[in-house]
N, C-alpha and C positions, 0 to 999 in steps of 0.2 A: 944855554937854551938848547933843550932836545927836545930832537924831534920822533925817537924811536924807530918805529918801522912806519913812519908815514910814506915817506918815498919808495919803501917796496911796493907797500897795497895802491898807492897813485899808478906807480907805472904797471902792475898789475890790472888797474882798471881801467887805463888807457888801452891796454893792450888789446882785453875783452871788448872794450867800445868799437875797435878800429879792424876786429879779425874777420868780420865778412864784408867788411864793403873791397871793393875793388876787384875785379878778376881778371885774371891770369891770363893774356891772351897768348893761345899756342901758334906754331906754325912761321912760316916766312912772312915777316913784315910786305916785300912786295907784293906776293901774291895776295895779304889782303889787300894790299890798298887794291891790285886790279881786280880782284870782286866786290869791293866797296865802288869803285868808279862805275864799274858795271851795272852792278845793280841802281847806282842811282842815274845811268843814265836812262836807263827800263823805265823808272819810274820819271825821270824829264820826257820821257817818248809816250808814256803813258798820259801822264797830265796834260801833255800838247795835243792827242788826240780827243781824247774827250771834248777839251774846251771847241777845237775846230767842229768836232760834230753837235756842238752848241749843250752840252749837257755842264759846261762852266768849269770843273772841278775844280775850282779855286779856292772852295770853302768859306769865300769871305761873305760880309750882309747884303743882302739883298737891298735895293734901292728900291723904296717907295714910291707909286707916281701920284702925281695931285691930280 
């Protein structure tokens, strides 16, 4: 039983399926994380102001009153 050139054009078509996803990230692993931490603490400092100034930004549904 043969199979030809089945497993080239397979793993040629694998290849093609899988060559854009993913990317590359450049630079020192630490310094992202500490502009990842950063920024999302912006945005924890962010969220907590709004809600205090009663504007909610929680995004969740609104409660109906009877």
């Amino acid at each position: 039983m043969t199979r030809g050139n089945q497993r080239e054009v397979d793993r040629q078509r694998a290849l093609n399926r899988h060559a854009g996803k993913g990317e590359k990230k450049n630079g020192d692993p630490l310094k992202r994380n500490e502009n990842d931490a950063k920024a999302l603490a912006e945005k924890i400092a962010k969220k907590k102001a709004a809600a205090e100034a009663g504007e909610g930004g929680t995004g969740g549904k609104k409660k109906k009153g009877k």
